[in-house]
N, C-alpha and C positions, 0 to 999 in steps of 0.2 A: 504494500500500500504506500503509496507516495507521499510526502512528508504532509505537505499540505492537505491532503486529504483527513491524515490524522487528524491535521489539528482542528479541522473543522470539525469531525468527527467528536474531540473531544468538547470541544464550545459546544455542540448540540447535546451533547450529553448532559453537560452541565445546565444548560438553559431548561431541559427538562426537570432536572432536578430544582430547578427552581419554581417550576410550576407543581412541585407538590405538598406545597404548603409549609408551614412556618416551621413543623416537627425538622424538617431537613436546614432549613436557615443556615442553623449555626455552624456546622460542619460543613455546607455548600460554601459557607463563607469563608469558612478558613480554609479550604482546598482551594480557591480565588486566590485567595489573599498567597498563600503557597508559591501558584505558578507568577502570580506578580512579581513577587520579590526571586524566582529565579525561573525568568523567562526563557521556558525549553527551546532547543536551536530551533525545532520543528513548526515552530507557531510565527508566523508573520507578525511582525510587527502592527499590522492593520488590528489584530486582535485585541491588542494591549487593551484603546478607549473601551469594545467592549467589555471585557472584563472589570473591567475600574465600576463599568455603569451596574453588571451585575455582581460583583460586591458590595456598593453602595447601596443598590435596592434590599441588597438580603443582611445587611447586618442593620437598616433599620428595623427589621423585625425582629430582632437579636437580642436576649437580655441582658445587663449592664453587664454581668463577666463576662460574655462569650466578647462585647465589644472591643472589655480591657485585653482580652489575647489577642484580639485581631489588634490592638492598638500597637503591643507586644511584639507582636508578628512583623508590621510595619514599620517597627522604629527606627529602622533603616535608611526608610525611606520617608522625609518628614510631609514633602509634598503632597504624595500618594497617601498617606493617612490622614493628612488634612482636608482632601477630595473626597478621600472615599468613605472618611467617618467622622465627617464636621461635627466638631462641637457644638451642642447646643446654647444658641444666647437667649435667656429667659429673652423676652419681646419686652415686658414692661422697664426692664433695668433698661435695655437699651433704649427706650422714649424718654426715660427720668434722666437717661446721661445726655441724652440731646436737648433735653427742655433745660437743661442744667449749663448746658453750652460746654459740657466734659467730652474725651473724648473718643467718640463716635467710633472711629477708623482704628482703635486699636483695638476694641472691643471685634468690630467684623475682620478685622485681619486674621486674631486668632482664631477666630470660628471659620474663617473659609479657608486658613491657610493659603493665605495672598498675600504678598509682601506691603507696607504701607504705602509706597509709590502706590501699584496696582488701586488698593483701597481708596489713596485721595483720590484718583484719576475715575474712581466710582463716586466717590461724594458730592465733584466739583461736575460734573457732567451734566451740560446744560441743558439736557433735552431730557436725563433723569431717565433714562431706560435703562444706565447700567446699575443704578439703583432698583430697577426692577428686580431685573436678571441676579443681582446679590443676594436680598431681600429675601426672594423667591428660591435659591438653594439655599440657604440659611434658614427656612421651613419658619419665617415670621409672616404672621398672619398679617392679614387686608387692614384691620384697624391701627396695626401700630406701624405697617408701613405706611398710611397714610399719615400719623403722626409723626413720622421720620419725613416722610415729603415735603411735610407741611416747616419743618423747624429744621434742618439740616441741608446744606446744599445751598444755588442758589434761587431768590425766590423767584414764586410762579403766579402766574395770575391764577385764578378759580380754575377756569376752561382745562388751561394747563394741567392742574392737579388732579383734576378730574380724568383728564385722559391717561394720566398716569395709573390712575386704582382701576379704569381698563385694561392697560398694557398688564396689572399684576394680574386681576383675573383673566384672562386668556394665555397668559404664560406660564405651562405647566413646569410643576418642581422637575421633571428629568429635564424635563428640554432645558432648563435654566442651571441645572448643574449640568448637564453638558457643556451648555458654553461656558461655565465658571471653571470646567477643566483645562479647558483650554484655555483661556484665561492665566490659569497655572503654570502654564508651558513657558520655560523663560522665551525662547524664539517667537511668541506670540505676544509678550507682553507690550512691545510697540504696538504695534497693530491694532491692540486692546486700545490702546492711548488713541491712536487716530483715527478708529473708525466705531467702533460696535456702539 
């Protein structure tokens, strides 16, 4: 069988086992988390984002130790543990640090693992959609992104703001830590800056 074939072979397998429910999670996730941190000669590089995306999905189902071994498992790699098993920021601390005028950008650096350039270059973003796309993998709800819209960044008129708590309801959390993987990528981080 041809190398490639395997490793398709094996990503289907796995993809299976992630459709059978949360009893498998924690062990699908740490055989992800596995081939991540030592990526078989066998597997294309194309595979990698997959996997990133189906560890992310299954160790949010994960309970708090199975997360701390995968965190474990990852230490390696700080990037990749900060993508694929972002820390949660309560939502209300981070609205009290922004009505507070505290700050913001180090609170979501750590939780998306994005360095602080990346994060201002979210904060200051005058159309406010990479504040979506943050927002929205960082799994903060609609009310207190809009109070982050509303008091951090620069300001917007009503219409504005408004089209913003659109852009978060239409932008689903995978598609939004998608693009926050890459995001991640140092070779992407200009690009981040001048365009998304």
């Amino acid at each position: 069988m041809p190398a490639s074939t395997a490793a398709t072979g094996r990503l289907s397998h796995l993809l299976e086992l992630a459709d059978q429910g949360p009893a498998l999670r924690a062990a699908l996730a740490e055989e992800v988390a596995e081939i991540l941190c030592h990526w078989p000669d066998d597997c294309p590089e194309t595979m990698r984002p997959v996997c990133e995306t189906l560890l992310a999905r299954c160790a949010r189902d994960v309970e708090p130790a199975a997360r701390a071994r995968l965190r474990v498992m990852l230490y390696a790699n700080p990037s990749l543990s900060a993508r694929a098993l972002p820390r949660q920021v309560p939502d209300r601390v981070l609205v009290e640090t922004a009505r507070a005028g505290g700050d913001v950008g180090a609170k979501l650096a750590g939780a998306l693992g994005l360095d602080r350039q990346t994060v201002q270059d979210i904060l200051h973003d005058e159309s406010g959609e990479k504040l979506v796309i943050a927002c929205k993998a960082a799994g903060i709800d609609r009310a207190a992104f809009s109070a982050l819209a509303l008091t951090i960044g620069p300001r917007r008129e009503p219409a504005a703001t408004y089209a913003l708590l659109d852009s978060f309801d239409a932008v689903t959390a995978g598609e939004a830590r998608r693009r926050l993987c890459a995001w991640g990528e140092p070779d992407t981080r200009r690009a981040v800056q001048l365009s998304a």
